[in-house]
C-alpha positions in Angstrom: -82.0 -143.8 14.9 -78.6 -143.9 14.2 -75.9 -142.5 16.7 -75.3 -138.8 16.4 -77.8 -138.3 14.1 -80.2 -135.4 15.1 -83.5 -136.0 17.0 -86.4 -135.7 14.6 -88.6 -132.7 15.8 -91.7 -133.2 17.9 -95.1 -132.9 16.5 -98.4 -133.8 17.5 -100.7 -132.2 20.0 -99.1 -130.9 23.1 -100.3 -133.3 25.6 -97.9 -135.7 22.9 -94.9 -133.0 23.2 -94.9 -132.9 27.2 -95.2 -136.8 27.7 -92.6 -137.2 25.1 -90.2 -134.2 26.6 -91.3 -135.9 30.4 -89.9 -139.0 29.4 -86.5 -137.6 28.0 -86.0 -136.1 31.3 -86.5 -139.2 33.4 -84.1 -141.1 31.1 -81.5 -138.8 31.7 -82.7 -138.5 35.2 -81.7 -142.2 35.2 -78.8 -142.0 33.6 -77.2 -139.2 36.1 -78.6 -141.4 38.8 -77.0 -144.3 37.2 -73.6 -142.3 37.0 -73.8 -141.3 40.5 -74.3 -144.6 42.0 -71.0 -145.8 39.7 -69.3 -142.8 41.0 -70.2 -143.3 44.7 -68.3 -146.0 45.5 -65.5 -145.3 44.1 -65.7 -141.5 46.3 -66.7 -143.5 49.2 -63.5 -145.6 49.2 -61.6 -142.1 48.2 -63.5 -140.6 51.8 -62.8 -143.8 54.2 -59.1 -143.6 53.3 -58.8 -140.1 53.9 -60.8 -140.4 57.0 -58.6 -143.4 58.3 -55.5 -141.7 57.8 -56.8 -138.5 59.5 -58.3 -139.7 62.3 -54.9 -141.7 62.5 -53.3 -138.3 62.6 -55.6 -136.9 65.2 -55.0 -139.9 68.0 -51.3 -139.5 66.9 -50.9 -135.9 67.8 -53.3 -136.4 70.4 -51.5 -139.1 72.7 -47.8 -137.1 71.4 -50.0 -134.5 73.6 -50.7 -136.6 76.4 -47.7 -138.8 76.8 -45.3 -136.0 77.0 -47.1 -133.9 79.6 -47.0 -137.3 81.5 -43.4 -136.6 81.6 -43.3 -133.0 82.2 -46.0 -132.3 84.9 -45.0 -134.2 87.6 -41.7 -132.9 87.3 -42.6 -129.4 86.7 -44.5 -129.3 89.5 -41.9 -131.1 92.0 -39.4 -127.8 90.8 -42.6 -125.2 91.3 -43.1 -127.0 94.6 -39.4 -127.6 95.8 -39.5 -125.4 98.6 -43.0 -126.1 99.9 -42.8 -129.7 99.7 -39.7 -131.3 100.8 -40.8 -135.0 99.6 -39.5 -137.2 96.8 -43.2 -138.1 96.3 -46.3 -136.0 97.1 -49.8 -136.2 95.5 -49.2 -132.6 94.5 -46.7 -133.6 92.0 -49.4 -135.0 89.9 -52.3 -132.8 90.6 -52.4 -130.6 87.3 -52.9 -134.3 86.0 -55.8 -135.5 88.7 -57.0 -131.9 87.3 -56.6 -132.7 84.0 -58.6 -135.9 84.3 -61.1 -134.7 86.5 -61.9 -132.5 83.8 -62.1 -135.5 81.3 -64.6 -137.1 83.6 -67.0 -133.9 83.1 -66.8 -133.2 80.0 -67.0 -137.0 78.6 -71.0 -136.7 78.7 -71.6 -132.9 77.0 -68.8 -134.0 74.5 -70.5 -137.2 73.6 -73.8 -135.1 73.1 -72.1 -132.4 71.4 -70.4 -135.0 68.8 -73.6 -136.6 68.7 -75.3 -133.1 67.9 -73.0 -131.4 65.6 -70.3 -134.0 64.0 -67.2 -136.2 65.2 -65.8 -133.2 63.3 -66.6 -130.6 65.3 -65.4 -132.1 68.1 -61.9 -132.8 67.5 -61.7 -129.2 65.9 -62.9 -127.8 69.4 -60.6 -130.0 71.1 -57.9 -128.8 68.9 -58.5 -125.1 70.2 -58.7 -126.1 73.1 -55.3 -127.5 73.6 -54.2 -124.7 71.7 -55.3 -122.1 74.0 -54.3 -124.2 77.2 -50.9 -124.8 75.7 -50.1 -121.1 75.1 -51.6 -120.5 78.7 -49.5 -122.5 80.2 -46.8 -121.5 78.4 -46.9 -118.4 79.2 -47.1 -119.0 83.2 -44.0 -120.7 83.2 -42.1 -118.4 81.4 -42.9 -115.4 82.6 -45.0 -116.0 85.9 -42.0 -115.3 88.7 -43.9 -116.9 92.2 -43.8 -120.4 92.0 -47.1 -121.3 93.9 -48.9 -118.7 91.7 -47.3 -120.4 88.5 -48.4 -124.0 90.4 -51.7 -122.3 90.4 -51.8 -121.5 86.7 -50.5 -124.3 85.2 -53.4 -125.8 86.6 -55.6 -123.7 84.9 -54.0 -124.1 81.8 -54.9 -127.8 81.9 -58.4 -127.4 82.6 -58.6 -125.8 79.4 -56.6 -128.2 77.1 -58.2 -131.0 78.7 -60.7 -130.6 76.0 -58.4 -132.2 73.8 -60.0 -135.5 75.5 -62.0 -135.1 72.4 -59.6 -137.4 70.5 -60.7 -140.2 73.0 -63.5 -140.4 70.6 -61.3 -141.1 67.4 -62.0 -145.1 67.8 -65.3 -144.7 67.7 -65.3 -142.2 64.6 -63.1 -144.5 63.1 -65.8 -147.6 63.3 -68.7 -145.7 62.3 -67.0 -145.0 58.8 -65.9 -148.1 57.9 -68.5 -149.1 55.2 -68.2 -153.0 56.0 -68.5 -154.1 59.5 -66.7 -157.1 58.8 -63.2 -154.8 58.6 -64.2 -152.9 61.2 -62.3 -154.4 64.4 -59.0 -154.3 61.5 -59.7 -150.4 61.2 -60.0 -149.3 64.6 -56.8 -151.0 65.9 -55.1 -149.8 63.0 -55.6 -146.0 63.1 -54.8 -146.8 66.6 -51.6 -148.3 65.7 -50.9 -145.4 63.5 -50.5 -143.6 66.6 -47.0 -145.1 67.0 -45.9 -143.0 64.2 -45.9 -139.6 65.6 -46.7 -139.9 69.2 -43.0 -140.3 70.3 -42.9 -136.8 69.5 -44.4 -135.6 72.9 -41.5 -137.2 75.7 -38.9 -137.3 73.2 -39.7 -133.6 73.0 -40.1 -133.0 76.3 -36.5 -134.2 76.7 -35.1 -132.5 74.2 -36.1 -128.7 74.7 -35.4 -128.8 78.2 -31.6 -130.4 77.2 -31.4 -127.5 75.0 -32.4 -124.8 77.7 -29.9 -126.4 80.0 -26.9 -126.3 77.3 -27.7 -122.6 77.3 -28.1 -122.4 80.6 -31.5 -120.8 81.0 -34.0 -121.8 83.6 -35.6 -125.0 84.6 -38.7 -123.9 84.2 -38.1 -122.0 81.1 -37.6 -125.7 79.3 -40.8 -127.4 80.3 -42.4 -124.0 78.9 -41.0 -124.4 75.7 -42.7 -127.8 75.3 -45.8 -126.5 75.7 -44.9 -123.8 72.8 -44.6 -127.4 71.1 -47.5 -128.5 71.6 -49.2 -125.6 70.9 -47.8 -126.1 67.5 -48.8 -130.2 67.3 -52.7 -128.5 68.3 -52.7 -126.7 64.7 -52.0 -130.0 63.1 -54.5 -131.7 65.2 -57.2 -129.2 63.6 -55.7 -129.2 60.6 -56.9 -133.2 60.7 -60.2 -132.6 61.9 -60.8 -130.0 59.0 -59.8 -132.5 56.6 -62.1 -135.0 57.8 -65.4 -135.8 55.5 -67.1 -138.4 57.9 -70.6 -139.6 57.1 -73.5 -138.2 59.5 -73.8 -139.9 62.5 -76.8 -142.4 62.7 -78.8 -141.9 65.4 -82.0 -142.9 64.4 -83.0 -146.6 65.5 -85.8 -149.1 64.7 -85.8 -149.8 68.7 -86.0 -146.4 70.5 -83.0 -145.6 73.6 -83.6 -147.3 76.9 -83.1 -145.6 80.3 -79.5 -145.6 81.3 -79.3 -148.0 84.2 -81.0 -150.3 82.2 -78.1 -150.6 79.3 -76.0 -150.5 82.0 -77.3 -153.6 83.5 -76.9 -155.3 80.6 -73.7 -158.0 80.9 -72.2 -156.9 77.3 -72.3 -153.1 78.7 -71.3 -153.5 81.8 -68.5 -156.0 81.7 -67.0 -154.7 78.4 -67.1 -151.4 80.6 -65.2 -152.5 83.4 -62.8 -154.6 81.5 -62.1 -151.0 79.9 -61.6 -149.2 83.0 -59.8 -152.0 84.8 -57.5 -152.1 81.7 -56.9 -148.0 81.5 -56.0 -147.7 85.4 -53.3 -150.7 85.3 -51.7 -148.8 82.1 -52.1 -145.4 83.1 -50.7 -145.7 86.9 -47.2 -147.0 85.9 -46.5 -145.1 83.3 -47.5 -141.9 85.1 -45.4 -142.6 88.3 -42.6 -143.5 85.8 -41.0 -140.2 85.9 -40.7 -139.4 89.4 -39.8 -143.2 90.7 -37.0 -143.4 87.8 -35.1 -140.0 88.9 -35.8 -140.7 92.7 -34.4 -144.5 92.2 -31.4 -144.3 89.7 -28.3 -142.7 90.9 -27.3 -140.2 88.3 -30.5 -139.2 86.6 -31.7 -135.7 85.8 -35.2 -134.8 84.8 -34.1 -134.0 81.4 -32.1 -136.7 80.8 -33.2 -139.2 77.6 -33.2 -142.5 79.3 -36.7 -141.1 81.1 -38.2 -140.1 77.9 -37.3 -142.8 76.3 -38.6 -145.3 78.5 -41.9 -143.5 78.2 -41.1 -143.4 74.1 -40.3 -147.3 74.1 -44.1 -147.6 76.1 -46.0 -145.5 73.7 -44.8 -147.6 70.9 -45.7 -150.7 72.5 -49.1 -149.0 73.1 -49.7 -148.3 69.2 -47.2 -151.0 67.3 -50.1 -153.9 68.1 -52.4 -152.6 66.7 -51.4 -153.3 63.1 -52.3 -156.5 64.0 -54.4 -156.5 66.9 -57.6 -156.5 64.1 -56.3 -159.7 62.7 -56.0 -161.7 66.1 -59.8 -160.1 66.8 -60.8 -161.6 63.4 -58.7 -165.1 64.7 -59.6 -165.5 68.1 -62.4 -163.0 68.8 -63.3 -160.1 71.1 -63.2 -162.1 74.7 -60.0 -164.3 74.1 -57.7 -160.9 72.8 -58.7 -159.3 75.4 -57.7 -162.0 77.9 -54.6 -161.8 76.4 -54.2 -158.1 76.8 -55.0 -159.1 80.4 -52.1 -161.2 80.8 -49.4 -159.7 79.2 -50.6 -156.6 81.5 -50.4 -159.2 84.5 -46.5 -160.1 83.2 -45.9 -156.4 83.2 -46.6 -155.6 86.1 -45.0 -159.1 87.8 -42.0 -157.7 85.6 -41.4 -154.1 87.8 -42.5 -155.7 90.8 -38.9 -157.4 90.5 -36.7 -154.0 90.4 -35.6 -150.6 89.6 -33.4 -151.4 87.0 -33.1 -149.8 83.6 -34.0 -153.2 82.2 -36.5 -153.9 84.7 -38.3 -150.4 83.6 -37.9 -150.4 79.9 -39.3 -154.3 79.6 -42.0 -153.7 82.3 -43.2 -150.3 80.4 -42.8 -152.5 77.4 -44.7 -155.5 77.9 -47.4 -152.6 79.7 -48.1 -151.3 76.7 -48.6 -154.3 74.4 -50.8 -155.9 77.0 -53.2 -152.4 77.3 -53.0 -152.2 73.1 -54.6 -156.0 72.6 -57.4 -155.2 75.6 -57.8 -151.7 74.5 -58.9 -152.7 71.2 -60.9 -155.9 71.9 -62.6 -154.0 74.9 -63.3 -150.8 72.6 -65.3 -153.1 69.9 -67.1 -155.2 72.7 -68.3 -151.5 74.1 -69.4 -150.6 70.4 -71.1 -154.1 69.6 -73.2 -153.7 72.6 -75.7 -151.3 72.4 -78.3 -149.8 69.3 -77.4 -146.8 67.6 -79.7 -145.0 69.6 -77.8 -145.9 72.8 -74.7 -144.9 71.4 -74.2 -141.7 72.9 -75.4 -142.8 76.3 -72.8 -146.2 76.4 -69.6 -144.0 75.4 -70.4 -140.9 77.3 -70.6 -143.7 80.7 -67.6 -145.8 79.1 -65.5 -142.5 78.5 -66.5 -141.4 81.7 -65.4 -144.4 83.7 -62.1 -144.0 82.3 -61.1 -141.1 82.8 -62.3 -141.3 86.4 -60.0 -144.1 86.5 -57.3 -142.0 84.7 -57.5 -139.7 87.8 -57.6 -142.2 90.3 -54.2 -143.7 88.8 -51.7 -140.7 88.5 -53.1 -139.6 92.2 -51.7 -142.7 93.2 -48.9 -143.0 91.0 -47.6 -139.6 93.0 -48.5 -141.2 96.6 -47.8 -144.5 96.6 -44.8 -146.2 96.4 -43.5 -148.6 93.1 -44.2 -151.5 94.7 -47.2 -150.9 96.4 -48.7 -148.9 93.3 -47.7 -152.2 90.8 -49.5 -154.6 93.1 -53.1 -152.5 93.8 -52.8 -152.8 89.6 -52.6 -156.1 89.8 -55.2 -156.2 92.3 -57.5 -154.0 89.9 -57.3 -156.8 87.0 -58.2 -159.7 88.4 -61.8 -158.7 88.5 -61.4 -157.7 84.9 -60.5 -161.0 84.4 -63.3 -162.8 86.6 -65.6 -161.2 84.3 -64.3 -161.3 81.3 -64.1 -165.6 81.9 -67.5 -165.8 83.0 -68.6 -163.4 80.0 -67.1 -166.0 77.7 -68.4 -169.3 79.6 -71.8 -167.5 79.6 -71.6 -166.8 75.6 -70.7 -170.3 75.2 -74.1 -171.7 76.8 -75.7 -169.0 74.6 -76.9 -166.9 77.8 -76.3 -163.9 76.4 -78.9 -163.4 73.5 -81.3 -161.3 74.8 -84.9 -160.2 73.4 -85.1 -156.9 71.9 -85.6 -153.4 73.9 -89.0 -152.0 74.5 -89.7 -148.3 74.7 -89.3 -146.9 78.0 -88.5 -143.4 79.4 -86.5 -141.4 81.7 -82.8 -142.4 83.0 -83.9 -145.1 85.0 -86.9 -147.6 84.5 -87.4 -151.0 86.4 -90.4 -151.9 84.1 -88.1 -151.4 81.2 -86.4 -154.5 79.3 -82.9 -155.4 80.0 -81.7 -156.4 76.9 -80.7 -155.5 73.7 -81.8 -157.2 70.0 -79.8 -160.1 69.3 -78.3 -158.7 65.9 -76.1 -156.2 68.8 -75.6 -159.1 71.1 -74.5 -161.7 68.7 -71.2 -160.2 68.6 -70.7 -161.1 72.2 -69.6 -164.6 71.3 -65.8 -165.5 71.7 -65.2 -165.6 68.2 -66.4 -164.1 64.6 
């Protein structure tokens, strides 16, 4: 038959007709089929980059969030409290951000469930409200709330509602689970990361900037720190603006090996240490760069709490924080998971050594520096040791107790970093890695004998089993080695 010409008409008995009219709809069956797996790639690769790039934009806005009301809250509250607290340093300088945290640590579970439920998603949209809602709140106290211990009071509320913009802390995870080839994966995660460094000055350099404003025309303190929080009200809409955009595949969470209790993942060495290399990591990082603030106006002569040169500092360390991670994917490809993170381990270790040795500008700016380029390398390593050792069906379990974990230790740190002194707060953070480090060398000495591959999990239930196996299959251990 020639092409174009018409199909000659059917004849013979019916039974002839239908078989011959069945199999002309199974061929073009197969050729729509055939059409749509030539076309799926091609949308696939259309959906990762959008994804990336969103998910880029959601950790951007979300630490542009975070790292700005580090420089704001404590010294908010030291004006709200200036005449009930007559300290340079008081615990209740950083309280709203022990609250904050606190909060973090509840909600890290139901979050993990509620992702794991509905959609990654859904989740950064609700923590978008969230911060929304909190940020207007809080807003709003400080402007127009006129008794300073009832506007302490509020504020506090405020940020137990935006904390649910902890939601983004879920963004590296989101971010490996669409990456269609695992062997990119540790490259994708550091760099939407990294593409945090693009925005996320916004937050101190705003926080700066709007209360330089106010004081130009000469309204009240407290009136500029409230206008930052109109800002970031604003920076919430673009944040669900992102996660509306988003077109992630469905989560996985079905598993050829079922979900063992929870103390039993957690007893596993690739869960536990890649757990407390996290935590160890986020309290050395988050401790400095909270107390920042405070011990920089309290220990230059001349500083004001609006003045640039605090902000900055802050600005300079979020950079450091997100610049790596361009590359930190490529030295994870290199070197491997366990030797990064060493690194990261180090450079924190320098950091620290760094503001141990003054309270100069220089001594602040290459100390918060050096901070943040340490925490990016270990940050990224430890986040794809955490993801690389567990089954799907463990998923929600591991990062609920990993997120968890951090955050406590998020709250632990900017207690402290209100309390202690600079010196004294530098050196428990020094204290806190070593063990990081301990474990970290003996995970790598251990994956060199080959003691970490494991036999696979049997079914078990409840949270906590002892006749349960301790060990997960070797295809999510075998990435446990020091190198790929």
């Amino acid at each position: 038959m020639t092409a174009g010409a018409p199909a000659p008409p059917l004849t013979g008995s019916s039974e002839q007709r239908a078989k011959a009219g069945a199999n002309g709809a199974g061929a073009a069956a197969g050729g729509e089929a055939a059409d749509a797996t030539l076309a799926a790639p091609q949308d696939e690769g259309t959906h990762e980059t959008r994804n990336m790039l969103m998910l880029g934009c959601i950790f951007t806005v979300y630490f542009a969030f975070r790292s700005g009301a580090l420089v704001v809250i404590p010294l908010c509250s030291k004006e709200l409290l200036k005449d009930t607290v007559h300290s340079d340093f008081s615990p209740l300088y950083n309280l709203p951000l022990g609250v904050w945290f606190g909060m973090d640590v509840l909600l890290a579970t139901p979050n993990a469930y509620l992702m794991r439920k509905h959609g990654r998603a859904v989740g950064f949209t609700i923590g978008g409200v969230a911060a929304f809602v909190g940020s207007l709140m809080a807003f709003a106290a400080l402007r127009f709330s006129e008794t300073p211990v009832v506007t302490f009071v509020l504020l506090n509320v405020a940020v137990m509602v935006m904390s649910d913009v902890g939601m983004a802390e879920f963004v590296r995870f989101a971010a490996s689970e669409a990456c269609t080839d695992p062997a990119r994966r540790g490259k994708v995660v550091s760099r939407v990361i990294g593409f945090g460094a693009c925005l996320s000055m916004i937050g101190p350099a705003c926080a700066s900037a709007v209360q330089q404003l106010n004081r130009r025309n000469g309204g009240e303190v407290l009136h500029g720190y409230s206008y930052f929080f109109l800002c970031t009200a604003g920076l919430s809409l673009v944040l669900i603006a992102a996660s509306r955009m988003l077109r992630l595949p469905p989560m996985n969470t079905e598993s050829v090996l079922p979900a063992a209790p929870l103390c039993t993942v957690l007893r596993r060495t690739p869960v536990w240490t890649a757990i407390v290399a996290q935590v160890a990591v986020q309290f050395a990082m988050v401790a400095p760069m909270s107390a920042v603030p405070l011990v920089m106006s309290n220990s230059i002569h001349g500083l004001h709490a609006a003045d640039f040169r605090i902000s900055g500092c802050i600005v300079l360390h979020v950079l450091s924080m997100f610049i790596p991670g361009f590359w930190a994917g490529n030295f994870i490809a290199l070197l491997g998971e366990i030797p990064v993170m060493g690194i990261g381990l180090l450079i924190q270790s320098a950091s620290l050594i760094v503001c141990l040795t003054g309270k100069s500008y220089a001594q602040f700016y290459s100390g918060l520096c050096l901070l943040g380029i340490g925490w990016n390398l270990a940050f990224v390593a430890g986040t794809m040791l955490v993801v690389s050792s567990h089954t799907i069906a463990e998923r929600a379990k591991v990062t609920s107790a990993n997120e968890t974990l951090r955050f406590a230790a998020n709250g632990v740190g900017v207690i402290l970093a209100s309390t202690l002194t600079w010196d004294v707060l530098c050196g428990t953070c020094l204290a806190v890695l070593a063990p990081a480090a301990a474990v970290m060398l003996q995970r790598n000495l251990r994956a060199v004998d080959g003691d970490l591959v494991a036999p696979p999990i049997t079914a078990s239930k409840g949270l906590c089993s002892s006749s349960s196996s301790s060990s997960i299959n070797s295809s999510s251990s075998s990435s446990s080695s020091s190198s790929r």
